[in-house]
GUROTI-461214 format. One record per residue: residue number from 1; residue in one letter; z, y, x of N, C-alpha, C, O in turn. Coordinates in nm, 3 decimals. Example, Ala and Ser with C-alpha at 12.3 -4.5 7.8 and 13.67 -1.06 7.14 Angstrom:
[r 1 'a' [0.780 -0.569 1.319] [0.780 -0.450 1.230] [0.780 -0.330 1.320] [0.846 -0.332 1.424]]
[r 2 's' [0.708 -0.225 1.285] [0.714 -0.106 1.367] [0.787 0.003 1.290] [0.804 0.114 1.341]]
END
This chain:
[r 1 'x' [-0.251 0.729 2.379] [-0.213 0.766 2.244] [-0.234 0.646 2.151] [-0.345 0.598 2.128]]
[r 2 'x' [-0.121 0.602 2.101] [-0.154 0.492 1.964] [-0.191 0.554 1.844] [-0.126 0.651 1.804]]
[r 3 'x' [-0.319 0.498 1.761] [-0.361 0.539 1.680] [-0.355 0.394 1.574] [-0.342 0.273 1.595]]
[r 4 'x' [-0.368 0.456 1.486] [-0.280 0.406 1.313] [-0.414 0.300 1.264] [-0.526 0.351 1.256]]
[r 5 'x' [-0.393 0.124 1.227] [-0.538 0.119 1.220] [-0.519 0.094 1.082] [-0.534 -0.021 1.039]]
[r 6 'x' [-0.481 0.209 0.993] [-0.496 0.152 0.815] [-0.582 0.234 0.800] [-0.594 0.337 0.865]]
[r 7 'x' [-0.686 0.176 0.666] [-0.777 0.248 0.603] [-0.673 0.339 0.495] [-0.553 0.313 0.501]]
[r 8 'x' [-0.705 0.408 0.430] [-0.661 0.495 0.301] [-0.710 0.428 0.243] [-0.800 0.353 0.283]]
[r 9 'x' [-0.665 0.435 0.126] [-0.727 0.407 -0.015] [-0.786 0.501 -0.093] [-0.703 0.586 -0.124]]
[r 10 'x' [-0.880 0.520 -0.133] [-0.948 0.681 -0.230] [-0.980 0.636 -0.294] [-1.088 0.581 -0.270]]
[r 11 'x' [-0.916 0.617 -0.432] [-1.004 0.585 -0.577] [-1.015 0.705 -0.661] [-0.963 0.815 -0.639]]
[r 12 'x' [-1.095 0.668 -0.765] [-1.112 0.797 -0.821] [-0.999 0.841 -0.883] [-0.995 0.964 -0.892]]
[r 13 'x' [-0.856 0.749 -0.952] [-0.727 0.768 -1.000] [-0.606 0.707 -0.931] [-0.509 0.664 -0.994]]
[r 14 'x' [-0.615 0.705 -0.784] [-0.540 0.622 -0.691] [-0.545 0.655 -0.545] [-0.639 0.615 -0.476]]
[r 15 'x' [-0.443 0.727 -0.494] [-0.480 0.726 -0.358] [-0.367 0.661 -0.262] [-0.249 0.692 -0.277]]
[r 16 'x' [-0.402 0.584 -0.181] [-0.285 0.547 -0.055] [-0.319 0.590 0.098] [-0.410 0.539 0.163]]
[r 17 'x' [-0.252 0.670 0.137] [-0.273 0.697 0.267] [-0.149 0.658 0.430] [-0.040 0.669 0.374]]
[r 18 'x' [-0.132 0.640 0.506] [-0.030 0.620 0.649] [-0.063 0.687 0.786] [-0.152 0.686 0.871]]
[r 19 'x' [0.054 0.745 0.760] [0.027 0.800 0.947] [0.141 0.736 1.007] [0.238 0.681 0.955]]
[r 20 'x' [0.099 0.759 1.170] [0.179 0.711 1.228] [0.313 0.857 1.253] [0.281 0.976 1.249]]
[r 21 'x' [0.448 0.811 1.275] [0.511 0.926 1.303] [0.618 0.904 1.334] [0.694 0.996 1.365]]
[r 22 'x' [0.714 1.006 1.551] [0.747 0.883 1.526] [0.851 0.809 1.483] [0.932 0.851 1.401]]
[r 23 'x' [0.854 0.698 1.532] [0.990 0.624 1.467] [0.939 0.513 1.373] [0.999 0.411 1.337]]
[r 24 'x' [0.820 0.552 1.341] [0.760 0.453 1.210] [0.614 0.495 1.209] [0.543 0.562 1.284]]
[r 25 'x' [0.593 0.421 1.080] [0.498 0.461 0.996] [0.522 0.554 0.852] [0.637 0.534 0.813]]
[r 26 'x' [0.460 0.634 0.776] [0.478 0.705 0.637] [0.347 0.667 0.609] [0.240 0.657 0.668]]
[r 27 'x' [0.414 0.644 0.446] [0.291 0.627 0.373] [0.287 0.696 0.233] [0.382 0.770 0.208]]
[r 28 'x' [0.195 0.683 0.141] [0.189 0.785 0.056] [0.158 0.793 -0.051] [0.095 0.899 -0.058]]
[r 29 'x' [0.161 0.734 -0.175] [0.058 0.712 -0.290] [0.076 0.788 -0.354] [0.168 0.866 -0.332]]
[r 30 'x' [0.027 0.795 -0.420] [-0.046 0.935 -0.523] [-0.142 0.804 -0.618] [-0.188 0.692 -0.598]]
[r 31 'x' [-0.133 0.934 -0.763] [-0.251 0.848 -0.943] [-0.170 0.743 -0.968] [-0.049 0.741 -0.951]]
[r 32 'x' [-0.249 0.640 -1.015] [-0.213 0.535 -1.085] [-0.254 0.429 -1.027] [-0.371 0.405 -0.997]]
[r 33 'x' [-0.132 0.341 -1.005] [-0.142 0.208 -0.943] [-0.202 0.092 -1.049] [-0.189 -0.028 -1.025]]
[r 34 'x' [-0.242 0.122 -1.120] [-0.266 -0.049 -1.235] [-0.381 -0.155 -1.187] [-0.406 -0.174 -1.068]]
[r 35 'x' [-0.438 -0.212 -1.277] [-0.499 -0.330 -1.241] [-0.642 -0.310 -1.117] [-0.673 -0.377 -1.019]]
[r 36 'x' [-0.699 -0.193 -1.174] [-0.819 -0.171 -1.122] [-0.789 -0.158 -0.989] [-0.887 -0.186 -0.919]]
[r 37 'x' [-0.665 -0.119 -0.912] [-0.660 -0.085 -0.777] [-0.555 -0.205 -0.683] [-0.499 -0.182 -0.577]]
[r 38 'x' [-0.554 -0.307 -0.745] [-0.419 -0.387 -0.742] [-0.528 -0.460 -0.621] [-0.455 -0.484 -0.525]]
[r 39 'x' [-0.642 -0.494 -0.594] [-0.707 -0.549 -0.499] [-0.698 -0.434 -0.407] [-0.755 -0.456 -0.300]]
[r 40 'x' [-0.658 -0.351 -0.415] [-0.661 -0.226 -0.302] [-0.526 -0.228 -0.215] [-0.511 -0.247 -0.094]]
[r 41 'x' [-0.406 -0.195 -0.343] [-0.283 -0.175 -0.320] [-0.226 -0.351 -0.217] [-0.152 -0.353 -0.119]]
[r 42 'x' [-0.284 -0.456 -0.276] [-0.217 -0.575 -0.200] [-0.319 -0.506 -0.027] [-0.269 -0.428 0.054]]
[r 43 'x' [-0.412 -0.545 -0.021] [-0.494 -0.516 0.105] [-0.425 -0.373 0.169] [-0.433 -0.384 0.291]]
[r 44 'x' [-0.386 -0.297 0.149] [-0.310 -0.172 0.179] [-0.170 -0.188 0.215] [-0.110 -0.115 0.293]]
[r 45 'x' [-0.112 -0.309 0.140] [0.022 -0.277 0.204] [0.045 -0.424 0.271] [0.162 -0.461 0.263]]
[r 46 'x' [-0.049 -0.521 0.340] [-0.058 -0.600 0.419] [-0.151 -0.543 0.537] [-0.166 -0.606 0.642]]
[r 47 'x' [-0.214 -0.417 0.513] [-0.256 -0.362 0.658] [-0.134 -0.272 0.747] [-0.121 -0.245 0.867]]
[r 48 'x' [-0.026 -0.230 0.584] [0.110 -0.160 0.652] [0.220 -0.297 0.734] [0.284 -0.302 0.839]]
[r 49 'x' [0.205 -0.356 0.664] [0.309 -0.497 0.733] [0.210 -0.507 0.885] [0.272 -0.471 0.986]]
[r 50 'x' [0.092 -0.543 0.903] [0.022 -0.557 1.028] [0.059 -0.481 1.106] [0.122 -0.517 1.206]]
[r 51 'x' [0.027 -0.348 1.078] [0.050 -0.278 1.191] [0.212 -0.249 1.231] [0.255 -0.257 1.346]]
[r 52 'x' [0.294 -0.213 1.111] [0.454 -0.200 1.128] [0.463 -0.356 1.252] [0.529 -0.322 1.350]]
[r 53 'x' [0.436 -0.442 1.259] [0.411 -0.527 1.339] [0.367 -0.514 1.456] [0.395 -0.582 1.554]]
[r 54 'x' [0.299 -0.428 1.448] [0.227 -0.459 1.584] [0.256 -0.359 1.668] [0.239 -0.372 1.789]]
[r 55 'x' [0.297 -0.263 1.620] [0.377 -0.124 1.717] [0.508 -0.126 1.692] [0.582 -0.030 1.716]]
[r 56 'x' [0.548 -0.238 1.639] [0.729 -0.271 1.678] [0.774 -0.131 1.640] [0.800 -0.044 1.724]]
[r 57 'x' [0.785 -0.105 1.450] [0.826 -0.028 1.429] [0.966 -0.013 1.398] [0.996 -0.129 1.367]]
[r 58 'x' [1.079 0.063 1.386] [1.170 0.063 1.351] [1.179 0.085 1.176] [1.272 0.042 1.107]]
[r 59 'x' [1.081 0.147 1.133] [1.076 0.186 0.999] [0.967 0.241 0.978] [0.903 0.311 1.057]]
[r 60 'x' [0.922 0.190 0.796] [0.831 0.257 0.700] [0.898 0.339 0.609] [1.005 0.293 0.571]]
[r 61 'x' [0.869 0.432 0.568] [0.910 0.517 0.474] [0.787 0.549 0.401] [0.695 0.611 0.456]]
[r 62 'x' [0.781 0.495 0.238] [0.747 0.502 0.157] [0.739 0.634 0.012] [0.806 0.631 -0.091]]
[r 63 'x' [0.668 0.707 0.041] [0.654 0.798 -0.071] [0.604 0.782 -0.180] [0.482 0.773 -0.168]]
[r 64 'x' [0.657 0.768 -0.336] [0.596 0.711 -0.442] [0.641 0.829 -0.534] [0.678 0.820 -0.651]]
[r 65 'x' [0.632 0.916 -0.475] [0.692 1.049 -0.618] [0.530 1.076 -0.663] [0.500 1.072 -0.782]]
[r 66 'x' [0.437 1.101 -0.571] [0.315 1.120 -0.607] [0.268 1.016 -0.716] [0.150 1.034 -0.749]]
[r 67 'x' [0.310 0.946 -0.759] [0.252 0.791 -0.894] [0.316 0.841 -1.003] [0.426 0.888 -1.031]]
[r 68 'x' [0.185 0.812 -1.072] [0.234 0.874 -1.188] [0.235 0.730 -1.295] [0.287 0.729 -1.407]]
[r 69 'x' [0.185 0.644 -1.247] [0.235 0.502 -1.296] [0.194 0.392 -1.191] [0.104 0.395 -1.107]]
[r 70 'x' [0.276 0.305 -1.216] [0.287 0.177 -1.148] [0.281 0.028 -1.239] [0.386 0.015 -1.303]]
[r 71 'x' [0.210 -0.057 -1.256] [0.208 -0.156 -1.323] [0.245 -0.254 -1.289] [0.238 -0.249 -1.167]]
[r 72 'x' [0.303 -0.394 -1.331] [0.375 -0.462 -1.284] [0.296 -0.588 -1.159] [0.354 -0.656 -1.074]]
[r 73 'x' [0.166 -0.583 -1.189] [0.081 -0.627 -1.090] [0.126 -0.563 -0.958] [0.180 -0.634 -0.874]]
[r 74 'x' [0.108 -0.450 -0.939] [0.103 -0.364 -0.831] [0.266 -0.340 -0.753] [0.293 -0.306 -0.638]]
[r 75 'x' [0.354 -0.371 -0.865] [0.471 -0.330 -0.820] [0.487 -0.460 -0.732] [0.515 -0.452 -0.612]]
[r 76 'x' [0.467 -0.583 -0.798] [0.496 -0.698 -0.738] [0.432 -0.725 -0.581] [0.507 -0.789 -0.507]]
[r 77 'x' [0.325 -0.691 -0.534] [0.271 -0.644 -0.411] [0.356 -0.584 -0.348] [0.331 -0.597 -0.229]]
[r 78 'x' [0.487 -0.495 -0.372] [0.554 -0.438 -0.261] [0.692 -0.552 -0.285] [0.766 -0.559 -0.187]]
[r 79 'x' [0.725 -0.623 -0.383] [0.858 -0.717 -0.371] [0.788 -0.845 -0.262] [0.853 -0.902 -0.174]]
[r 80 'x' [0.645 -0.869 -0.292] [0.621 -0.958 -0.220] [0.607 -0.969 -0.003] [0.616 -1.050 0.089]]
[r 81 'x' [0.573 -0.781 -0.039] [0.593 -0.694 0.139] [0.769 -0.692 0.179] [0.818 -0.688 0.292]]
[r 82 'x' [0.821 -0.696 0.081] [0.987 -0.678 0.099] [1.045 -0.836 0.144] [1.125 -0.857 0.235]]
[r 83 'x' [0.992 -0.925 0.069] [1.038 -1.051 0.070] [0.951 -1.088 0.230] [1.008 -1.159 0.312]]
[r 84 'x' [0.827 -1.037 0.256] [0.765 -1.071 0.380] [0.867 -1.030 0.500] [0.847 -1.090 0.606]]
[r 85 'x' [0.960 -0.949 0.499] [0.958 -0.843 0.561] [1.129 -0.932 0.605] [1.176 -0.963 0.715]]
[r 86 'x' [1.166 -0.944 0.503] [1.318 -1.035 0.470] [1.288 -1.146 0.568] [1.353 -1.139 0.672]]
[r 87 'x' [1.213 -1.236 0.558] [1.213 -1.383 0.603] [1.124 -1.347 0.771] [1.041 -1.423 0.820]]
[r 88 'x' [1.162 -1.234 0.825] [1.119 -1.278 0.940] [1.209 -1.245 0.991] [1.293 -1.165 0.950]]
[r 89 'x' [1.204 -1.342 1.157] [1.285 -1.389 1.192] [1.311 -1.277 1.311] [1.421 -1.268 1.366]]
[r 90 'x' [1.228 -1.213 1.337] [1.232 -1.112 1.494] [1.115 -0.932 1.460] [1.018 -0.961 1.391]]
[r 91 'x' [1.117 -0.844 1.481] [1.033 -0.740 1.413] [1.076 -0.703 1.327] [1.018 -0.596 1.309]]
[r 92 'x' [1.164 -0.720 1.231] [1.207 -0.695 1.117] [1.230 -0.482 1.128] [1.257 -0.430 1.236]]
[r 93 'x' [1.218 -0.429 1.044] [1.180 -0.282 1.012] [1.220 -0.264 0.874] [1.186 -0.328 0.774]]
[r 94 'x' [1.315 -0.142 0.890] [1.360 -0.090 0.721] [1.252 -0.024 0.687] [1.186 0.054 0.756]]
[r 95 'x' [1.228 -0.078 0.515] [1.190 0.045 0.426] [1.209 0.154 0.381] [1.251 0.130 0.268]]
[r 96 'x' [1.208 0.237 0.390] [1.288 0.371 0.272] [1.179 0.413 0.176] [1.069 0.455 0.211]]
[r 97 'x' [1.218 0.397 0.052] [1.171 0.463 -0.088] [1.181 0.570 -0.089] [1.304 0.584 -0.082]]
[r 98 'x' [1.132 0.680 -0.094] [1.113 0.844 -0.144] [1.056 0.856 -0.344] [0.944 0.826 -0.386]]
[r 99 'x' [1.146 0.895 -0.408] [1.082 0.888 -0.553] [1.146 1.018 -0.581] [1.213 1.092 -0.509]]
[r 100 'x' [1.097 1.030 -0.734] [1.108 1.134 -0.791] [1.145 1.097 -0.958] [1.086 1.053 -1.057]]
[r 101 'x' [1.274 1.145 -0.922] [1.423 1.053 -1.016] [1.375 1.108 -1.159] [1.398 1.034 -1.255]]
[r 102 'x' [1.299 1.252 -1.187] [1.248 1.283 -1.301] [1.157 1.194 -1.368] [1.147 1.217 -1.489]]
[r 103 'x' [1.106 1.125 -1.336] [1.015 1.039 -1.416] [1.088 0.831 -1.352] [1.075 0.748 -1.263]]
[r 104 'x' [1.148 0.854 -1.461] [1.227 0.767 -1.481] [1.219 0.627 -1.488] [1.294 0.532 -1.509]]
[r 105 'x' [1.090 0.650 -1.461] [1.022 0.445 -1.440] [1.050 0.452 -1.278] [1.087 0.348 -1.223]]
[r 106 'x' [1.031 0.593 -1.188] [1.037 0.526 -1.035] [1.207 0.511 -1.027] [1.242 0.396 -0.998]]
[r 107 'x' [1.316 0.607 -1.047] [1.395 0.536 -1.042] [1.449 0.445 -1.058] [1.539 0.413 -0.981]]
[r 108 'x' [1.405 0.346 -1.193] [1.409 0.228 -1.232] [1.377 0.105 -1.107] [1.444 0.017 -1.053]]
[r 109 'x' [1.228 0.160 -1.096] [1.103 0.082 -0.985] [1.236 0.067 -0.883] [1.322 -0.021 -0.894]]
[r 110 'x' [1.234 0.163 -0.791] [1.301 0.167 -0.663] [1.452 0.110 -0.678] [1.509 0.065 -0.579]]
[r 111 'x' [1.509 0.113 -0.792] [1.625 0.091 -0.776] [1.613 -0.066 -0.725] [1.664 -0.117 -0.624]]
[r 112 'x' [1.512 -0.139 -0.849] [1.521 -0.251 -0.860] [1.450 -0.333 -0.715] [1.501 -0.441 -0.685]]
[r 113 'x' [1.357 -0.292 -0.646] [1.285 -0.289 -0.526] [1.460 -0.262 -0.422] [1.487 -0.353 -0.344]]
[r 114 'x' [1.527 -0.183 -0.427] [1.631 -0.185 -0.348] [1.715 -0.299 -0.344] [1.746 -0.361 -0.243]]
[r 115 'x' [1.751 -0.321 -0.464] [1.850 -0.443 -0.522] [1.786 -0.590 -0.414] [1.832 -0.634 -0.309]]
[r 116 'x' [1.685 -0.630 -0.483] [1.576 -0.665 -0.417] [1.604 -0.687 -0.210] [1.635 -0.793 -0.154]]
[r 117 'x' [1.590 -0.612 -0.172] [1.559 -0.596 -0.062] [1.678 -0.511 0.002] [1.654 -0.439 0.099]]
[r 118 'x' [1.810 -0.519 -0.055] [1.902 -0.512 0.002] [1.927 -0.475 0.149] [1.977 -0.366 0.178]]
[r 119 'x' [1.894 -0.560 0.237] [1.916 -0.602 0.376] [1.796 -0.540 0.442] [1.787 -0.562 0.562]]
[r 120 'x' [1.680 -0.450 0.376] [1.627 -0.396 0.431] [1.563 -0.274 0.390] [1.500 -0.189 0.453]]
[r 121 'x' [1.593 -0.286 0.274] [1.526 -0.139 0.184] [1.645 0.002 0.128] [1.756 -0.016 0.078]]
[r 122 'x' [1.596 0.100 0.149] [1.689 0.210 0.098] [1.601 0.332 0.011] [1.485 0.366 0.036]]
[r 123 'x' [1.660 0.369 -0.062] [1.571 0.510 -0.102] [1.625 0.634 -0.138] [1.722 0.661 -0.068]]
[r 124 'x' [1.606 0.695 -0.198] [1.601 0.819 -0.181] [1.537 0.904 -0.279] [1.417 0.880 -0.293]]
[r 125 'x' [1.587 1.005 -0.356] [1.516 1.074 -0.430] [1.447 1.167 -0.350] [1.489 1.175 -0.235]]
[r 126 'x' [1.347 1.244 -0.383] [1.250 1.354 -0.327] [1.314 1.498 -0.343] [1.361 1.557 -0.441]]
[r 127 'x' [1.296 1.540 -0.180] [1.403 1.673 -0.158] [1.421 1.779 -0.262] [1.528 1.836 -0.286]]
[r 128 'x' [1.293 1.799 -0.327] [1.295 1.866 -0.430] [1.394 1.846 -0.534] [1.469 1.932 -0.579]]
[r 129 'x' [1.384 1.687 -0.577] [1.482 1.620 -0.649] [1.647 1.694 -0.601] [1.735 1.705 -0.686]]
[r 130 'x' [1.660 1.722 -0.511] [1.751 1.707 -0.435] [1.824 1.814 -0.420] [1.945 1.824 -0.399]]
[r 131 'x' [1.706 1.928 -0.436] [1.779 2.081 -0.419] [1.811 2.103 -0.578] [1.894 2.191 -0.600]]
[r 132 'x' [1.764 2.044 -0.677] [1.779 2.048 -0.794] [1.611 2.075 -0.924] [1.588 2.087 -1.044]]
[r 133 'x' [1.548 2.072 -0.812] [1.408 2.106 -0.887] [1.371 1.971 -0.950] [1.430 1.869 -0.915]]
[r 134 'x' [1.270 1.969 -1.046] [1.192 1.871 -1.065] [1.028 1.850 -1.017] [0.968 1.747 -1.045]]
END
């Protein structure tokens, strides 16, 4: 059995969590991404690049409907996982964004994270989004 080697993140206004599942990895944030957790969020999503690495994943899928803000510190930590992710040469693994189009900074976020990462990123509003709920 392969087992997942990321820590979570548990702050008191911030959480990041990954399982393995298969086909990929999922991951999960939830609270507020800003400065105080931005030493968390970089270390968190360079333990997701490691391992998406190391079990030759086909894909991460990213859940960010749970954030209820994102700061531009923190956002830049995932253009800089996208751009990691771009320039390699063999392993390479799509992203998918999961957001929640009602709160209108992640559609913004993700759009621009897509634009971005073109050649490897996609997203997606949250099913809920989807059946028509908010």
């Amino acid at each position: 059995m392969t087992h997942i080697r990321i820590q979570p993140v548990q702050q008191k206004t911030f959480r990041a969590e990954a399982v393995l599942e298969p086909g990929g990895v999922a991951v999960r944030f939830t609270g507020t991404a800003d400065l105080t957790v931005k030493a968390h969020v970089d270390r968190f999503l360079c333990d997701v690049h490691a391992e998406a690495c190391r079990l030759d994943v086909g894909s991460v899928s990213v859940d960010m409907s749970g954030l209820e803000f994102i700061n531009s510190s923190c956002l830049k930590a995932f253009v800089t996982w996208i751009t990691t992710v771009q320039e390699m040469a063999k392993g390479r693994y799509q992203i998918s964004f999961t957001f929640k189009p009602a709160r209108d900074w992640q559609k913004r976020s993700v759009d621009a994270l897509s634009r971005l990462g073109e050649d490897v990123v996609t997203s997606r509003p949250t099913a809920d989004a989807a059946a028509g709920r908010k």
